[in-house]
Each structure stands twice: as C-alpha cells, then as structure tokens.
N, CA, C and O atoms as a Maestro MAE file, in Angstrom:
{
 s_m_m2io_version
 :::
 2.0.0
}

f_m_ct {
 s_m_title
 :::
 protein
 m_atom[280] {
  # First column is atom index #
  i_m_mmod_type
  r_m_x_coord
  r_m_y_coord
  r_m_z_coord
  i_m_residue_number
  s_m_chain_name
  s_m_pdb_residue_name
  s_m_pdb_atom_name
  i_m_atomic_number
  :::
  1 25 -34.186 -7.450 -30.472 1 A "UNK " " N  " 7
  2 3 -34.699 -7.930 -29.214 1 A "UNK " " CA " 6
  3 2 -34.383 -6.927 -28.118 1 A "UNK " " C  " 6
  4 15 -33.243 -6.528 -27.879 1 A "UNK " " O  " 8
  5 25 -35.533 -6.534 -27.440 2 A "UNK " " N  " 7
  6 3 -35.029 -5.761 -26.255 2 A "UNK " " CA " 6
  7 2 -34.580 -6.583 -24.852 2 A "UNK " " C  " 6
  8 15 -34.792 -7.773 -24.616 2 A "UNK " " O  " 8
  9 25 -34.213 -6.055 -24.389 3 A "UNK " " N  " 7
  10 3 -33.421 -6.163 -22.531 3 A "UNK " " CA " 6
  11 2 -34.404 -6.873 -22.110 3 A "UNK " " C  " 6
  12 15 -35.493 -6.752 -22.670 3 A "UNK " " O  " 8
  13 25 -34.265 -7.633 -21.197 4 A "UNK " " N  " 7
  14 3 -35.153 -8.507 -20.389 4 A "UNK " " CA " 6
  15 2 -34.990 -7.285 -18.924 4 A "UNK " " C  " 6
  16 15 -33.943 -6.778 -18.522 4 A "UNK " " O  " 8
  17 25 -36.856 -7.014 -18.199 5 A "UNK " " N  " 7
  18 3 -36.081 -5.945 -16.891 5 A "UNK " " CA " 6
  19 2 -35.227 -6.538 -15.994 5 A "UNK " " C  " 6
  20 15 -34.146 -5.979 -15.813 5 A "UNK " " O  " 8
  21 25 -35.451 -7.454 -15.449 6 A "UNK " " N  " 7
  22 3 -33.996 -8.094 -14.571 6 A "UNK " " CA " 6
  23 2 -33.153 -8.884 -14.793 6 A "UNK " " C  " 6
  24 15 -32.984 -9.921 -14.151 6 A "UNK " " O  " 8
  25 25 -32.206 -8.342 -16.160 7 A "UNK " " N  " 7
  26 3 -30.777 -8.919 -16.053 7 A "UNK " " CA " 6
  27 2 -29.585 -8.820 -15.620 7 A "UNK " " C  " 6
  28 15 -28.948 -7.767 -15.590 7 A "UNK " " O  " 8
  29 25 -29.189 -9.907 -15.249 8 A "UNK " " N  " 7
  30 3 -28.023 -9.795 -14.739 8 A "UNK " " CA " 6
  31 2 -26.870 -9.116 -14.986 8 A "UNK " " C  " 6
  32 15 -26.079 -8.791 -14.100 8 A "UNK " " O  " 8
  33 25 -26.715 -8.853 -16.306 9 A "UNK " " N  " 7
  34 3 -25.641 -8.018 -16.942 9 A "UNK " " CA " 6
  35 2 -24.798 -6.450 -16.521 9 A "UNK " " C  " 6
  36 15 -24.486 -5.703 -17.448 9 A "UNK " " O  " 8
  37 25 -24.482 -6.057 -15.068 10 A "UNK " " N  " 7
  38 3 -24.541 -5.292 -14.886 10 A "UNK " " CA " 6
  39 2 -22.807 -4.680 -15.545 10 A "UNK " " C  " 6
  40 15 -21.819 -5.284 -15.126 10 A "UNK " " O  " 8
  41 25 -22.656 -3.792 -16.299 11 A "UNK " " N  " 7
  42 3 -21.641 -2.918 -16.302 11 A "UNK " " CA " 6
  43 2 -20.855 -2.330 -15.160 11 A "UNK " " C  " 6
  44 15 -19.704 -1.896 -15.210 11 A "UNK " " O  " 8
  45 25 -21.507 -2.375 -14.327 12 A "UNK " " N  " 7
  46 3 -19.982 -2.184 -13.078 12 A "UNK " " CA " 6
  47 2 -19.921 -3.322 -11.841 12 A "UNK " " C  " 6
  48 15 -20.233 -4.504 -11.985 12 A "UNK " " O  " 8
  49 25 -19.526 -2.800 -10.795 13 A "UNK " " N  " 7
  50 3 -19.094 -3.921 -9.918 13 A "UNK " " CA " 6
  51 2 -20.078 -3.831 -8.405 13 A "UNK " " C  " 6
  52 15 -20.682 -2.760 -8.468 13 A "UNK " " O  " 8
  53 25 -20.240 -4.161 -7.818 14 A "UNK " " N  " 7
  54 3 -21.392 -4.389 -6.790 14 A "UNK " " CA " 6
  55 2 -19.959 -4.126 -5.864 14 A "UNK " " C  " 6
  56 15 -18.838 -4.405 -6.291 14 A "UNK " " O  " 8
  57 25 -20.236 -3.521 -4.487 15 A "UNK " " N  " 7
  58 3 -19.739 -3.547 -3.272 15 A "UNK " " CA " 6
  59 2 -19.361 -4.800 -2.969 15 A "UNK " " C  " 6
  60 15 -18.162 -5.059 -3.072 15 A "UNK " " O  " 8
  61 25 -20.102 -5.635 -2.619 16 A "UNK " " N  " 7
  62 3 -20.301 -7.019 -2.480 16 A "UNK " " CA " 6
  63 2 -18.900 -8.108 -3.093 16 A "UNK " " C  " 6
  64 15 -18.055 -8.861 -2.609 16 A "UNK " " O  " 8
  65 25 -19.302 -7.637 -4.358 17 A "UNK " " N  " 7
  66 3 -18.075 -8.714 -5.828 17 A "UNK " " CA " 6
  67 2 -17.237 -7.842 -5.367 17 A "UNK " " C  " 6
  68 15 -16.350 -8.488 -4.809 17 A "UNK " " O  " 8
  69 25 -17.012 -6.673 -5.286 18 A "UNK " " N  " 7
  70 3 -15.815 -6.357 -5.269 18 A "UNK " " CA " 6
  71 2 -14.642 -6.623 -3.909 18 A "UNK " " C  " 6
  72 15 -13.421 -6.496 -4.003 18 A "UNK " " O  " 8
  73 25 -15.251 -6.932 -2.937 19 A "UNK " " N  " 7
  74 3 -14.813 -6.966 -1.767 19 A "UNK " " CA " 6
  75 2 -14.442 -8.891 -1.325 19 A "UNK " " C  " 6
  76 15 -13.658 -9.418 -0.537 19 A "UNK " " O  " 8
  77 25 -15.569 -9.491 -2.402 20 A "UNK " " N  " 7
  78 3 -15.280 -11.041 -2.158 20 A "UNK " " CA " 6
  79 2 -14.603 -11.505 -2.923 20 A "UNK " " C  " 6
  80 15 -13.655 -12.238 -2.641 20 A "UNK " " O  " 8
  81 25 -15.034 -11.091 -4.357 21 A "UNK " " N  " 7
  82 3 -14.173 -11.678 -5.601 21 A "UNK " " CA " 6
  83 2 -13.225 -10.994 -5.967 21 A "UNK " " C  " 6
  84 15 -12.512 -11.554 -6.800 21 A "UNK " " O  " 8
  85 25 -12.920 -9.962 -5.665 22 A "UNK " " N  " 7
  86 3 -11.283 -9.361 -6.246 22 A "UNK " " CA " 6
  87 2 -11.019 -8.916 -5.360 22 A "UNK " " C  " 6
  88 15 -10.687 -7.809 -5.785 22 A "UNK " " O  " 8
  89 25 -10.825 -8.862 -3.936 23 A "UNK " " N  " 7
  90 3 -9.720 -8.855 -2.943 23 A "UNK " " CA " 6
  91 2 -9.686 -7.474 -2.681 23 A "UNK " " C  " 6
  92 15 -8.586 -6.935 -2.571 23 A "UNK " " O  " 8
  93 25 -11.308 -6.441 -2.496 24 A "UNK " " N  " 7
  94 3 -11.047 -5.636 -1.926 24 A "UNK " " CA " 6
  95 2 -11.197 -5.674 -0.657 24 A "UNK " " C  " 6
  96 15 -11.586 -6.641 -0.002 24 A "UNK " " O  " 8
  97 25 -10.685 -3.892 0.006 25 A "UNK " " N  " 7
  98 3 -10.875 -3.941 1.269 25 A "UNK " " CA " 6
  99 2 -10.336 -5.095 1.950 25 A "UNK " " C  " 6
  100 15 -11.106 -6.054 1.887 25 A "UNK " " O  " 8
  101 25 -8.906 -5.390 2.793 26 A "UNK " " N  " 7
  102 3 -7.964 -6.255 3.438 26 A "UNK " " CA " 6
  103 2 -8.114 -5.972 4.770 26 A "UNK " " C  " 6
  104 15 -7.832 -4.846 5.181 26 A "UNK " " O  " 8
  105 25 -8.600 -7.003 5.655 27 A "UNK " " N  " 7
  106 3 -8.635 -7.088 7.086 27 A "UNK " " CA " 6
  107 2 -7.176 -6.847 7.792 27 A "UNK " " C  " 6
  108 15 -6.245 -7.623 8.005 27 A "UNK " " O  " 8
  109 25 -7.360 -5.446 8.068 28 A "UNK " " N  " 7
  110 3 -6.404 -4.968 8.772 28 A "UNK " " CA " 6
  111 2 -6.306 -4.934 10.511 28 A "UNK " " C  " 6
  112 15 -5.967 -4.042 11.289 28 A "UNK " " O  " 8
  113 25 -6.504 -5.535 10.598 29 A "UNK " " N  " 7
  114 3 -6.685 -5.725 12.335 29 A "UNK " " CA " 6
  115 2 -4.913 -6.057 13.154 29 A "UNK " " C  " 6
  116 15 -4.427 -5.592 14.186 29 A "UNK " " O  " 8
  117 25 -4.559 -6.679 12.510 30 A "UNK " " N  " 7
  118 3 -3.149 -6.531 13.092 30 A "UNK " " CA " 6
  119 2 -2.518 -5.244 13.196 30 A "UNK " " C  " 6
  120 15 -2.305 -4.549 14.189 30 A "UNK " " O  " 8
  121 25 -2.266 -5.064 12.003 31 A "UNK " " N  " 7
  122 3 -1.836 -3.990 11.753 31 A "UNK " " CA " 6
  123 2 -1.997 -2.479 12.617 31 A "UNK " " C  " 6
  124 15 -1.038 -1.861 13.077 31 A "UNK " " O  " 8
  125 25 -3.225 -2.114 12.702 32 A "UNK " " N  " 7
  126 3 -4.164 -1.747 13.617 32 A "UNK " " CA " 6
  127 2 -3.593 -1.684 14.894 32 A "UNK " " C  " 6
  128 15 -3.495 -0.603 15.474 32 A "UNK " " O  " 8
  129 25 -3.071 -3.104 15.566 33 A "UNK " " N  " 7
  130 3 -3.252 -3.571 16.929 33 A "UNK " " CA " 6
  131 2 -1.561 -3.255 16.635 33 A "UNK " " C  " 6
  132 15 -1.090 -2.751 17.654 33 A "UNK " " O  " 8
  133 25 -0.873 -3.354 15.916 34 A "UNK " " N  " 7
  134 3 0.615 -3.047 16.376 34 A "UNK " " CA " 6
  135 2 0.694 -1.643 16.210 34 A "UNK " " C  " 6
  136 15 1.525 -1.279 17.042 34 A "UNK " " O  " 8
  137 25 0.249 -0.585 15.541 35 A "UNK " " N  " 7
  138 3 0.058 1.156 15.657 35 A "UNK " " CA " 6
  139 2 -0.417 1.275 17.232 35 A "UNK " " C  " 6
  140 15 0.126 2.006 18.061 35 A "UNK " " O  " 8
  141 25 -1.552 0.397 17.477 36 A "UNK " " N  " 7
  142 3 -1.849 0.607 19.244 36 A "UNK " " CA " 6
  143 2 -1.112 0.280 20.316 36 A "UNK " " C  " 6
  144 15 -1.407 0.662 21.448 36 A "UNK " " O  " 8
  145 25 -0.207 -0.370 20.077 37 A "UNK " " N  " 7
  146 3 0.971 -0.911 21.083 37 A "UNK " " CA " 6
  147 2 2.207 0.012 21.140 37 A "UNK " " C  " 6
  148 15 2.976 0.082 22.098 37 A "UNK " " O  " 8
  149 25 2.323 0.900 19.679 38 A "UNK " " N  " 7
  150 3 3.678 1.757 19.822 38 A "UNK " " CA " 6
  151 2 3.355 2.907 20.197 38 A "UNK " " C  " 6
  152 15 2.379 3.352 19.592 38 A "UNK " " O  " 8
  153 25 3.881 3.700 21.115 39 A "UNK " " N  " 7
  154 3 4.216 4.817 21.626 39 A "UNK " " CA " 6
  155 2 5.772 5.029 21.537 39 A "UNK " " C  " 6
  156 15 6.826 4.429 21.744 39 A "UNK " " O  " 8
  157 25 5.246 6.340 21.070 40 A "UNK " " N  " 7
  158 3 6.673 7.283 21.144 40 A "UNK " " CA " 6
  159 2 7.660 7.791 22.220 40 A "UNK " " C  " 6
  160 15 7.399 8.347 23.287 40 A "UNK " " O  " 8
  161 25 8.546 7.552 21.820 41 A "UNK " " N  " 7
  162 3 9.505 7.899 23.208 41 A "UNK " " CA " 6
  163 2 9.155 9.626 23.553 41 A "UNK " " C  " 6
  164 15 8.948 10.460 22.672 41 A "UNK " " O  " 8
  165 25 9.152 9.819 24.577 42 A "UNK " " N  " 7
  166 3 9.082 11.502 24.998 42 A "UNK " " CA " 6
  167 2 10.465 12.217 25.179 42 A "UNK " " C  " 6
  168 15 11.357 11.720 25.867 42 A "UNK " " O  " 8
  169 25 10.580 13.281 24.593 43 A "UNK " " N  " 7
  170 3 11.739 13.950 23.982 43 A "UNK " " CA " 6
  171 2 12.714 14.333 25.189 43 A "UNK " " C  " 6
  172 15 13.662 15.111 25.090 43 A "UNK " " O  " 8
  173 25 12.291 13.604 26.434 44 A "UNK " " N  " 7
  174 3 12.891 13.810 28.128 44 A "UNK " " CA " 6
  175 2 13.470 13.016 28.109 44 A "UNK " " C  " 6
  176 15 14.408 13.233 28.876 44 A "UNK " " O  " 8
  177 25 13.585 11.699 27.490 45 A "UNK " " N  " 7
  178 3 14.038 10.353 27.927 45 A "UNK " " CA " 6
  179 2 15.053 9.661 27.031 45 A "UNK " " C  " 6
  180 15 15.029 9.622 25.801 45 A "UNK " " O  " 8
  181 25 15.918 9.142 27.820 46 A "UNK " " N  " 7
  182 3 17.166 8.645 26.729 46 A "UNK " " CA " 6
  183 2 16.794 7.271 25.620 46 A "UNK " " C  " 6
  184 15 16.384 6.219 26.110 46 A "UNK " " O  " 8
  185 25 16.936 7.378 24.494 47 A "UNK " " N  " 7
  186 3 16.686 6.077 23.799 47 A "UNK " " CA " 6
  187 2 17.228 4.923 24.094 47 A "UNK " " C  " 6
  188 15 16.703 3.872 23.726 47 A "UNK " " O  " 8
  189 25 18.351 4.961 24.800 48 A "UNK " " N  " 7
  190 3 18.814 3.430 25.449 48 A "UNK " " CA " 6
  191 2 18.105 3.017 26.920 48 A "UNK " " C  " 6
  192 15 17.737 1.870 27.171 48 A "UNK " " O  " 8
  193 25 18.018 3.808 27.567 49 A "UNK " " N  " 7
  194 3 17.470 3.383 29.020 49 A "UNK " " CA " 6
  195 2 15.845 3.437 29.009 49 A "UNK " " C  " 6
  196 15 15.161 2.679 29.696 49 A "UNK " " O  " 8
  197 25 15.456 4.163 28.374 50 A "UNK " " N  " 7
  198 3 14.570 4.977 28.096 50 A "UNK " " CA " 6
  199 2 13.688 5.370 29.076 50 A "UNK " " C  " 6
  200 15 12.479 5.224 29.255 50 A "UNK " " O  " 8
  201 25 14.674 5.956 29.723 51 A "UNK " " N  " 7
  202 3 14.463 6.500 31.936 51 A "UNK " " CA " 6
  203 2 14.790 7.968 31.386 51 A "UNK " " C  " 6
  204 15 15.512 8.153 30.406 51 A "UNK " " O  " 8
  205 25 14.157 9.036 32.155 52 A "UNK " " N  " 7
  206 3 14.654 10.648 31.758 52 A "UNK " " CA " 6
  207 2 15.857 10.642 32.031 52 A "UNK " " C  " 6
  208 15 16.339 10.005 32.968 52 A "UNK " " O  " 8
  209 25 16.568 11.441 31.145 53 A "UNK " " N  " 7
  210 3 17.756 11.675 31.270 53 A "UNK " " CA " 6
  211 2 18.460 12.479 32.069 53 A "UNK " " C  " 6
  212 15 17.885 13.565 31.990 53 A "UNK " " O  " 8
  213 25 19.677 12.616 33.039 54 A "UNK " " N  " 7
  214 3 20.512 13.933 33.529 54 A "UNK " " CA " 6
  215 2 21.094 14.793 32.790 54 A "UNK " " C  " 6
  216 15 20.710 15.951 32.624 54 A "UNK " " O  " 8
  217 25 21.968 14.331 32.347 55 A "UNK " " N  " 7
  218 3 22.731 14.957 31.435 55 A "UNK " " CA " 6
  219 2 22.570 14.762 29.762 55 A "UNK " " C  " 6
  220 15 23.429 14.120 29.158 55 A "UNK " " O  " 8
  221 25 21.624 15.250 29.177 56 A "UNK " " N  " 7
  222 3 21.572 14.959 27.845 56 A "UNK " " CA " 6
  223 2 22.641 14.740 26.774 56 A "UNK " " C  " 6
  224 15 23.320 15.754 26.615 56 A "UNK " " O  " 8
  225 25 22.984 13.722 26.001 57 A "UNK " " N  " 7
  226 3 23.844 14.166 25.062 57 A "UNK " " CA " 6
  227 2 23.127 13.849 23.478 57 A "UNK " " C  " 6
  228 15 22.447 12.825 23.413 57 A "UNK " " O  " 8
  229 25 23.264 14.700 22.207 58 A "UNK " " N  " 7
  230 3 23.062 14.301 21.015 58 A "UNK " " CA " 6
  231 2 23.553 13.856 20.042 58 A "UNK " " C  " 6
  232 15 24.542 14.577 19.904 58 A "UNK " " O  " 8
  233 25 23.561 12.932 18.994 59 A "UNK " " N  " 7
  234 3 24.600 12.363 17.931 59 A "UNK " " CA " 6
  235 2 24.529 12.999 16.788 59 A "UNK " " C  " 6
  236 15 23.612 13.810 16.663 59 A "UNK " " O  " 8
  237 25 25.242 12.844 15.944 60 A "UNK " " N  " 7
  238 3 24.592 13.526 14.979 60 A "UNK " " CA " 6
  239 2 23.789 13.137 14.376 60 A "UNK " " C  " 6
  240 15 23.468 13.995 13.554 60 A "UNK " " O  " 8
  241 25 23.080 12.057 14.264 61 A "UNK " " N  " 7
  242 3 22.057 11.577 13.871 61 A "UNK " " CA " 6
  243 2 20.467 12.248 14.515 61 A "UNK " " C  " 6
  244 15 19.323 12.156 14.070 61 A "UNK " " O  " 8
  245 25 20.899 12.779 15.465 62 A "UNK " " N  " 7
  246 3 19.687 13.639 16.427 62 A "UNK " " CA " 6
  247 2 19.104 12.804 17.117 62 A "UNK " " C  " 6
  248 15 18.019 12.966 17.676 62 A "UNK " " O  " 8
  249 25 19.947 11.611 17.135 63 A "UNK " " N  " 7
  250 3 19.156 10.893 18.561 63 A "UNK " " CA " 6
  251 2 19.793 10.961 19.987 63 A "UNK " " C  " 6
  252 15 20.993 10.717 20.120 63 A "UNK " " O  " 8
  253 25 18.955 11.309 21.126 64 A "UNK " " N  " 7
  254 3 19.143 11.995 22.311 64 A "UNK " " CA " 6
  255 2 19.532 10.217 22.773 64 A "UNK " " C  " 6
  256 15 19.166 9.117 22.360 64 A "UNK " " O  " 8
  257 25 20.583 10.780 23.977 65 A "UNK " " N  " 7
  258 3 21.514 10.021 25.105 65 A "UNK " " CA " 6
  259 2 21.350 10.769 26.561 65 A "UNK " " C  " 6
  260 15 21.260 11.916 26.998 65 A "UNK " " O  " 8
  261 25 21.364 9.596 26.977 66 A "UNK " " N  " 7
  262 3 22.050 9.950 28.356 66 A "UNK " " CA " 6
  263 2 23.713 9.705 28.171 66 A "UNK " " C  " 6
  264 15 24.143 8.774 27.491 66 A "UNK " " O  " 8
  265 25 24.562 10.637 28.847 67 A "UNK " " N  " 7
  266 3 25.654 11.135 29.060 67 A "UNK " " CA " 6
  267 2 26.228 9.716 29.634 67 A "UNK " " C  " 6
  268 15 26.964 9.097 28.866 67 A "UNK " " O  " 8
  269 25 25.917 9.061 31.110 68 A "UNK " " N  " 7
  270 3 26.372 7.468 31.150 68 A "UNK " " CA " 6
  271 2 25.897 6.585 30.586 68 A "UNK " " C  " 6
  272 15 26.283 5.452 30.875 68 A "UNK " " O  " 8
  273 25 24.902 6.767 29.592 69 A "UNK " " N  " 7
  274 3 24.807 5.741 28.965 69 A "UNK " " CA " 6
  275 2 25.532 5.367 27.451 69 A "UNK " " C  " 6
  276 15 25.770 4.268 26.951 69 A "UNK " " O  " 8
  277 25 25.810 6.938 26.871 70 A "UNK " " N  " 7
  278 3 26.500 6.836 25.594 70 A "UNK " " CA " 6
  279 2 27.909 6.910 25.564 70 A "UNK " " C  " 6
  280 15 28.509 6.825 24.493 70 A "UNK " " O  " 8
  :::
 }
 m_bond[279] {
  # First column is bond index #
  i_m_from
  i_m_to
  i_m_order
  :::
  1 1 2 1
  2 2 3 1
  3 3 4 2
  4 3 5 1
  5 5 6 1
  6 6 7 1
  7 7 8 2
  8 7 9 1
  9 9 10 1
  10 10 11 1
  11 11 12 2
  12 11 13 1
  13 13 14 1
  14 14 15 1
  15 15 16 2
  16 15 17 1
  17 17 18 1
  18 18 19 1
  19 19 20 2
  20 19 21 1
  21 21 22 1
  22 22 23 1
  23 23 24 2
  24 23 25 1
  25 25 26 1
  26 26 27 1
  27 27 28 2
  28 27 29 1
  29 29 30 1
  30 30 31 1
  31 31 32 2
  32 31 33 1
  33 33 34 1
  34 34 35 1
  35 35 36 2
  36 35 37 1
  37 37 38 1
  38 38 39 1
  39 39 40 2
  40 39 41 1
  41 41 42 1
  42 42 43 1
  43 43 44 2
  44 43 45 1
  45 45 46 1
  46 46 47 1
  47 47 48 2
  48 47 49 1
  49 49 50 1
  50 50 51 1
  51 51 52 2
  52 51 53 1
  53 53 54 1
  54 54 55 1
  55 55 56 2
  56 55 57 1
  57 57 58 1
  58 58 59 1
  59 59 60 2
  60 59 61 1
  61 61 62 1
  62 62 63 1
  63 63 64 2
  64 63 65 1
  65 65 66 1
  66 66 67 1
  67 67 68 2
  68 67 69 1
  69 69 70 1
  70 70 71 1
  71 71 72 2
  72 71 73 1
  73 73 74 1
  74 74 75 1
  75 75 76 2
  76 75 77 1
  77 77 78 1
  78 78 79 1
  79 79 80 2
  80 79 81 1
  81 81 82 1
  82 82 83 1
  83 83 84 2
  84 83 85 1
  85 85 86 1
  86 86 87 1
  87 87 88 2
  88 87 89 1
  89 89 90 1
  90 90 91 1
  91 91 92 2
  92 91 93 1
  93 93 94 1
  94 94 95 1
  95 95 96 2
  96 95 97 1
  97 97 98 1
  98 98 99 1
  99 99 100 2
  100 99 101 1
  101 101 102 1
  102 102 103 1
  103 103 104 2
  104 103 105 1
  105 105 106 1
  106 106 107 1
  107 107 108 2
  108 107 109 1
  109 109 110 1
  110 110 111 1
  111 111 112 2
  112 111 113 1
  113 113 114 1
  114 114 115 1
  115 115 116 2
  116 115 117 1
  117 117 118 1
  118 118 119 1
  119 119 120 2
  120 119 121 1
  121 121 122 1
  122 122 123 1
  123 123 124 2
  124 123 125 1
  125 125 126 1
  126 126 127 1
  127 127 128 2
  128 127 129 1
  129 129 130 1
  130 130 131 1
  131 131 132 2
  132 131 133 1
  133 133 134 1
  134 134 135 1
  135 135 136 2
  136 135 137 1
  137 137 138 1
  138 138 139 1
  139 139 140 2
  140 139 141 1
  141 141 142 1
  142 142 143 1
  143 143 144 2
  144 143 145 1
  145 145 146 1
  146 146 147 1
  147 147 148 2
  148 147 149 1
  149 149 150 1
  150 150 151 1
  151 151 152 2
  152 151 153 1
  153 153 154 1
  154 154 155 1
  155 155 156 2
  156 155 157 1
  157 157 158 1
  158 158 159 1
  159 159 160 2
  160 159 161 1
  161 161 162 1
  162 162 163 1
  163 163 164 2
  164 163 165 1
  165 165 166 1
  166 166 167 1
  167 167 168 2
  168 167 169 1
  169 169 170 1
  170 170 171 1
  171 171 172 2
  172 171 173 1
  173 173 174 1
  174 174 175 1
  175 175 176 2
  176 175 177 1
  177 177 178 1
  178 178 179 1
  179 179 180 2
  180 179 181 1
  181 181 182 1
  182 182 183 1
  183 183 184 2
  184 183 185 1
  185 185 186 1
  186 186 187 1
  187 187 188 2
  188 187 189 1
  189 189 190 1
  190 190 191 1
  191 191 192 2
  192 191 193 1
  193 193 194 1
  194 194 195 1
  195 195 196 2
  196 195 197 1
  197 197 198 1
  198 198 199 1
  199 199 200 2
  200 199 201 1
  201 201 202 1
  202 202 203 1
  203 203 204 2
  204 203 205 1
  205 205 206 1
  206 206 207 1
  207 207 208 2
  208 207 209 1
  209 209 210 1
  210 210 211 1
  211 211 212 2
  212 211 213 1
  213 213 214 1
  214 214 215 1
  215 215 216 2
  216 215 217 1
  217 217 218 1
  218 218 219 1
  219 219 220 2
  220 219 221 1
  221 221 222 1
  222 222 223 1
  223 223 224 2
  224 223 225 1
  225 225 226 1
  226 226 227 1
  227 227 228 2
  228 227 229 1
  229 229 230 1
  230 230 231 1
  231 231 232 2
  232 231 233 1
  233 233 234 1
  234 234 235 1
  235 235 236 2
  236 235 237 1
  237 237 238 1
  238 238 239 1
  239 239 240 2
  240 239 241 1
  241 241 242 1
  242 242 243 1
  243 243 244 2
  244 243 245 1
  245 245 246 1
  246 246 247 1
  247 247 248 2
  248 247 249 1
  249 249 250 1
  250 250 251 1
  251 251 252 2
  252 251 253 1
  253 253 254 1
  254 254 255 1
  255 255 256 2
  256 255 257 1
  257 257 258 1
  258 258 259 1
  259 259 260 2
  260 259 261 1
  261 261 262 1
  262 262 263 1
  263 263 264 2
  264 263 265 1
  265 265 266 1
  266 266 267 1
  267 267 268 2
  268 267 269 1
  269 269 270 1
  270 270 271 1
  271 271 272 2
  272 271 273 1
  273 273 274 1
  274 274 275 1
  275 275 276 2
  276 275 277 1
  277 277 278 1
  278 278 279 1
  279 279 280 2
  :::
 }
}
C-alpha cells in the first residue's frame, strides 16, 4: 500500500508542537526586566555608600571603599 498525500505522520517536530507540547522556548520576561533594573556600580564609587569616593581604600577581595566608610 502506498502513502496517502496528506498524512499526518510527520518524522520531525513542527515549530508549533514543539513550543506548546514540550515546553519549548520559556517566557522570559522577568528575567529580562531584572537584567534592566541592574546597573553596575562605576569604578569611582564606594560599594557601601555608593556616593564617589575621597579617599579610596581596597580589600583584598578587590572591592573598592571609602576610607570612612571601611
């Protein structure tokens, strides 16, 4: 018996199935929105106050201080 032309039987996966029925592609929108909220401290400013610093000091960990604040 040959193939019927439009069967359903397809050997791979549709965009579609793959995205509804096995959990591709995950709505990342939070995620997203908390990368857009963080900014980096600027390498002027003390990590505790996080106001520019006077007197710089460093730990050994390489995180920058202010001098009255550490």
């Amino acid at each position: 018996m040959g193939k019927k032309q439009h069967q359903k039987d397809k050997l791979y996966l549709t965009t579609t199935e793959w995205k509804e029925t096995y959990g591709g592609h995950k709505d990342d929108t939070g995620r997203r929105m908390q990368r857009a909220f963080f900014k980096r401290l600027p390498i002027t400013h003390c990590s505790l106050s996080l106001l520019p610093f006077e007197d710089p000091v460093c730990s050994q960990d390489g995180i920058i201080f202010d001098l009255t604040y550490a």
